[in-house]
C-alpha positions in Angstrom: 18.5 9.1 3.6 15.3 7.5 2.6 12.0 7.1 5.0 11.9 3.8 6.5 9.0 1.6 6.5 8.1 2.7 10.5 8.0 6.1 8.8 5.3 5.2 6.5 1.4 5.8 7.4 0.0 2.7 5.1 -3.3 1.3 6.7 -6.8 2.7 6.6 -7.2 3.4 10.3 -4.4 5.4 10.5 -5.4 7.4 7.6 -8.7 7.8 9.0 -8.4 9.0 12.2 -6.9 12.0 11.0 -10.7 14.1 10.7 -11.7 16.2 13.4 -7.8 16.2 15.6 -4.5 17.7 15.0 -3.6 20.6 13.5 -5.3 21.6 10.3 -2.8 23.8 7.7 -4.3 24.5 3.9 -2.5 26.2 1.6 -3.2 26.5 -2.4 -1.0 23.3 -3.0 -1.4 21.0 -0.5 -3.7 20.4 3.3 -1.1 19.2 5.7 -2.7 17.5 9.1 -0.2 17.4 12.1 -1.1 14.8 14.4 -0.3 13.6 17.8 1.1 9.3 17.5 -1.7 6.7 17.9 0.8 5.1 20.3 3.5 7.7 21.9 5.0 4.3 23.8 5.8 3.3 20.2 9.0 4.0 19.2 10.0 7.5 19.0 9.3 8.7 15.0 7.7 11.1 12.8 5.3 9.6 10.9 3.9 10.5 6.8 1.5 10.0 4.8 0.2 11.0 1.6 -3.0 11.0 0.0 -3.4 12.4 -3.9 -6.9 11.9 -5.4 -7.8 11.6 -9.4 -8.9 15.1 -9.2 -5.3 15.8 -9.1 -4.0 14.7 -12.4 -3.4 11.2 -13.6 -1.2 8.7 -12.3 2.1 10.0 -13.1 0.5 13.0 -11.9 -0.4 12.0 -8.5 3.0 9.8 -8.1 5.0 13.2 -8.9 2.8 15.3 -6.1 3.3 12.4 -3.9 7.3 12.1 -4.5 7.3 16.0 -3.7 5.4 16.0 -0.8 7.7 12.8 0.5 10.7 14.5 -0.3 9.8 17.9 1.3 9.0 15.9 4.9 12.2 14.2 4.4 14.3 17.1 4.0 12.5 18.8 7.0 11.3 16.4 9.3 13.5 17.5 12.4 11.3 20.7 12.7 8.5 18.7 14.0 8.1 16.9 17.6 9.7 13.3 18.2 6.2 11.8 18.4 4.1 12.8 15.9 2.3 11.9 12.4 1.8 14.3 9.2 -0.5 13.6 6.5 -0.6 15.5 3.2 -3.6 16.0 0.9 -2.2 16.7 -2.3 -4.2 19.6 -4.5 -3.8 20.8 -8.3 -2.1 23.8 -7.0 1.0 21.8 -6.2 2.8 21.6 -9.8 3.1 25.8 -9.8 4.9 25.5 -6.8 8.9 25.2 -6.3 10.2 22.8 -3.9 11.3 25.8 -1.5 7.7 27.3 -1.5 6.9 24.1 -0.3 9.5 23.5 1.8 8.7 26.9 3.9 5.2 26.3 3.4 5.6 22.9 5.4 8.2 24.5 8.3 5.6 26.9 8.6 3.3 24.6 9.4 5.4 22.7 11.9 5.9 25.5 13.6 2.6 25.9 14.0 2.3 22.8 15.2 5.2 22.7 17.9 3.6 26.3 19.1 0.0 24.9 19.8 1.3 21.3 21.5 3.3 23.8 23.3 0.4 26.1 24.9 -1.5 22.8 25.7 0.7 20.8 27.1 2.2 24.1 29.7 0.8 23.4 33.1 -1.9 25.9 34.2 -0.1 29.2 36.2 -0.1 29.1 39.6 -2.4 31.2 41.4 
């Protein structure tokens, strides 16, 4: 099934709000930022978008990296929480990889996402 356009992180804002919250995950071929909605009343979705400089290769390049990183959300998507958006950096490093490497390099990173919304949204032990 393909992403629908409410799965699509497109303008600028959204894009930038991403420095400095979330959960940060690098690996050699890709940064992956896991972020809480901008509006959890919205409807209930996960969220991508991709972002794939010159320094990574030329266009078909960077549209290859891109369709990748797209596909790998797609196929995995359900490991992350209803509300949330993810937003890939793509890096040189990406072409050596196989989709599977990427695929478990993403869950793991959703997992690490789940764990720390998780810890922070437990209430405090009672004393």
């Amino acid at each position: 099934m393909r992403l629908r356009p409410w799965q699509r992180l497109r303008k600028r804002r959204e894009f930038d709000r991403e420095r400095g919250i979330g959960l940060r995950y690098e690996c050699p071929a890709f940064l992956c930022r896991v972020l809480p909605p901008m509006d959890p009343t919205a409807r209930p979705c996960r969220r991508l978008g991709v972002i794939a400089s010159r320094r990574v290769g030329g266009a078909v390049q960077r549209n290859r990296g891109k369709r990748m990183l797209r596909e790998v959300f797609r196929l995995n998507q359900e490991c992350l929480p209803d509300h949330c958006d993810v937003i890939f950096v793509v890096r040189k490093e990406l072409y050596d990889q196989t989709l599977p490497q990427l695929e478990e390099r993403f869950r793991d990173a959703a997992a690490r996402a789940v764990k720390r919304w998780k810890r922070e949204n437990e209430p405090p032990p009672a004393s």
